[in-house]
C-alpha positions as CSV (number, residue, x, y, z in Angstrom):
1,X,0.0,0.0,0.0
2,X,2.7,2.6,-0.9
3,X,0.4,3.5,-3.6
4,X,-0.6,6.7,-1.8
5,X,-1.5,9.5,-3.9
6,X,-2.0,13.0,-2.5
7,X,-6.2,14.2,-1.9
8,X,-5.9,18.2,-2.3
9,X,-9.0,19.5,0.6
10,X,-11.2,20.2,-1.7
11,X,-11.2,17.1,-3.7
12,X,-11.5,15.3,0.3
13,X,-14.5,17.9,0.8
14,X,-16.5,16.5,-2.1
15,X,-15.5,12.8,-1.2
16,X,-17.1,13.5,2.3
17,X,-20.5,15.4,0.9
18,X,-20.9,12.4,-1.4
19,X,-20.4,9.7,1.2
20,X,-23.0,11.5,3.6
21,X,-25.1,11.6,0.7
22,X,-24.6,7.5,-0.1
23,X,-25.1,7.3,4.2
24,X,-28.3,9.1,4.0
25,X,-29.8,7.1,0.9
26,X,-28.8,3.7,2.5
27,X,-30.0,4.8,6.4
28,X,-33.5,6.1,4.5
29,X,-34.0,3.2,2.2
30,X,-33.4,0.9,5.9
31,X,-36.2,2.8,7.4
32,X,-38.9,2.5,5.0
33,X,-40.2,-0.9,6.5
34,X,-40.3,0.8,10.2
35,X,-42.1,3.7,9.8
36,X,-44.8,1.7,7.1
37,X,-44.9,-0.6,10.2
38,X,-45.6,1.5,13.2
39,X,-48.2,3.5,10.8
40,X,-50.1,0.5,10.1
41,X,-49.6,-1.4,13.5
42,X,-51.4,1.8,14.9
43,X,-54.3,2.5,12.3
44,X,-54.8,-1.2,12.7
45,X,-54.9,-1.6,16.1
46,X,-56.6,1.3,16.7
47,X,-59.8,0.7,14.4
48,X,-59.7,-2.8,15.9
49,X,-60.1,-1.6,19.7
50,X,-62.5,0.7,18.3
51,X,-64.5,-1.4,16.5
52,X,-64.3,-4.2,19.8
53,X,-65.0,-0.9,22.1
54,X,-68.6,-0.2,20.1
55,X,-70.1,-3.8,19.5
56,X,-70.9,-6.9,21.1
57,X,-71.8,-10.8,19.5
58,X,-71.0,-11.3,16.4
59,X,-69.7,-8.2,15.5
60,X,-67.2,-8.0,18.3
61,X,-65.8,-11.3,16.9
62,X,-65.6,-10.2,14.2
63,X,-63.7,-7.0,14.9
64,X,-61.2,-8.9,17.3
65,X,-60.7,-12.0,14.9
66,X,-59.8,-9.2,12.4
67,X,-57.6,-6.5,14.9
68,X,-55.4,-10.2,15.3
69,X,-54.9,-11.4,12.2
70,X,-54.2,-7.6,11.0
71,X,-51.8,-7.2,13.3
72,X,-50.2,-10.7,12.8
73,X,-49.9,-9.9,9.1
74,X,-48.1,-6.7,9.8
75,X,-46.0,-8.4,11.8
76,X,-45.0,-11.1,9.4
77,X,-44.7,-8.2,6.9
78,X,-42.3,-6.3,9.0
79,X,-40.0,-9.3,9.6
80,X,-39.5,-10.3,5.7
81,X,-39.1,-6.3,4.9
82,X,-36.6,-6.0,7.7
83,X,-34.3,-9.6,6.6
84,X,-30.9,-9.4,8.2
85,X,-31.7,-5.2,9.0
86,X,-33.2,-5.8,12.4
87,X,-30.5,-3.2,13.9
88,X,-33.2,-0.7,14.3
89,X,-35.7,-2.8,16.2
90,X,-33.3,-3.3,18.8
91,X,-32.4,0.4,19.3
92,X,-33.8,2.3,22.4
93,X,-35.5,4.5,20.1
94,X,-37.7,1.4,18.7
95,X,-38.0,0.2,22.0
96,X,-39.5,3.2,23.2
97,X,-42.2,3.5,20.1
98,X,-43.4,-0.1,20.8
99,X,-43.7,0.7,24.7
100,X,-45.6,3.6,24.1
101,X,-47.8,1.9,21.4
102,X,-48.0,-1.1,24.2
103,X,-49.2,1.5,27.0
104,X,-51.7,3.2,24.6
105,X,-53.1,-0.1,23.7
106,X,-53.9,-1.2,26.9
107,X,-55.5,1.5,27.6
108,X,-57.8,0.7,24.6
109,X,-58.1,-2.6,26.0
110,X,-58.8,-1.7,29.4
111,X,-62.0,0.1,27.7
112,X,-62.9,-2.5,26.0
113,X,-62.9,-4.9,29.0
114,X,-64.3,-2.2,31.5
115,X,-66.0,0.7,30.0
116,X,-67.2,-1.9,26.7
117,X,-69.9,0.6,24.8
118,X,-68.7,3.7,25.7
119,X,-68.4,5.8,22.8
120,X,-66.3,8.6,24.3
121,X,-63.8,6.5,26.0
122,X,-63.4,4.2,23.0
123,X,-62.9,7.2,21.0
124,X,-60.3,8.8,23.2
125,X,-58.2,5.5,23.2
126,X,-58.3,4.5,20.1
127,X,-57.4,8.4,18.8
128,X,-54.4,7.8,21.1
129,X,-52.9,4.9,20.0
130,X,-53.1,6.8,16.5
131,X,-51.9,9.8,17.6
132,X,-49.1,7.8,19.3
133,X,-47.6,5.9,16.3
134,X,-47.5,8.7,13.8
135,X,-46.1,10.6,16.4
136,X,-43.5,8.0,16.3
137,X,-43.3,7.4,12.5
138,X,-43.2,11.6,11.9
139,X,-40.6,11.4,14.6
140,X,-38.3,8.1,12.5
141,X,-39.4,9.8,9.1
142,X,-37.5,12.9,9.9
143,X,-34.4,13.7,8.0
């Protein structure tokens, strides 16, 4: 490697701006899968607890056979988007979107179970566990 040839600053100042540039573009195109899957993890979950929240019989089956096997598609969506990129999920920052999702949902739950009916409480819950993930998707999306 005595093959060194001299980089004048300015020609290193361009090599650096178009490295960041190739960082950003890879670190974006990583995300992608992430953010489509807190999105969707919170519209579905939260028209599922609304929709268990606001009906009984039927209906309620229904709603929570389809909440499940929404969120277990996601979730098998996620983990072939994600193949052998899981660095993100294990972050803090992820960690801290699915608790708060978690927290937001059983809250929704909890209406469900003891407030089942209630139209305002339903509401509030299920607006929250929206609000909460594209809180956390605007927050991941961001440059």
């Amino acid at each position: 490697m005595e093959n060194r040839t001299p980089v004048a600053p300015a020609d290193a100042r361009l090599l650096l701006d178009q490295a960041d540039r190739l960082s950003r573009t890879a670190h974006n195109a990583t995300r992608w899968p992430y953010i489509t899957f807190i999105l969707s993890l919170g519209v579905a979950t939260s028209m599922g607890t609304l929709a268990m929240g606001l009906t009984t019989g039927n209906a309620f089956g229904l709603a929570y056979f389809g909440t499940l096997t929404a969120t277990f598609a996601l979730i098998m969506f996620f983990m072939i988007s994600i193949r052998g990129r899981s660095a993100f999920s294990r972050g803090r920052r992820w960690t801290g979107y699915i608790a708060a999702w978690f927290v937001t949902y059983a809250a929704a739950i909890s209406v469900v179970i003891w407030a089942h009916g209630s139209v305002l409480w339903s509401g509030i819950t299920s607006a929250l566990i929206l609000l909460v993930t594209m809180a956390c998707a605007a927050r991941e999306a961001r440059p």
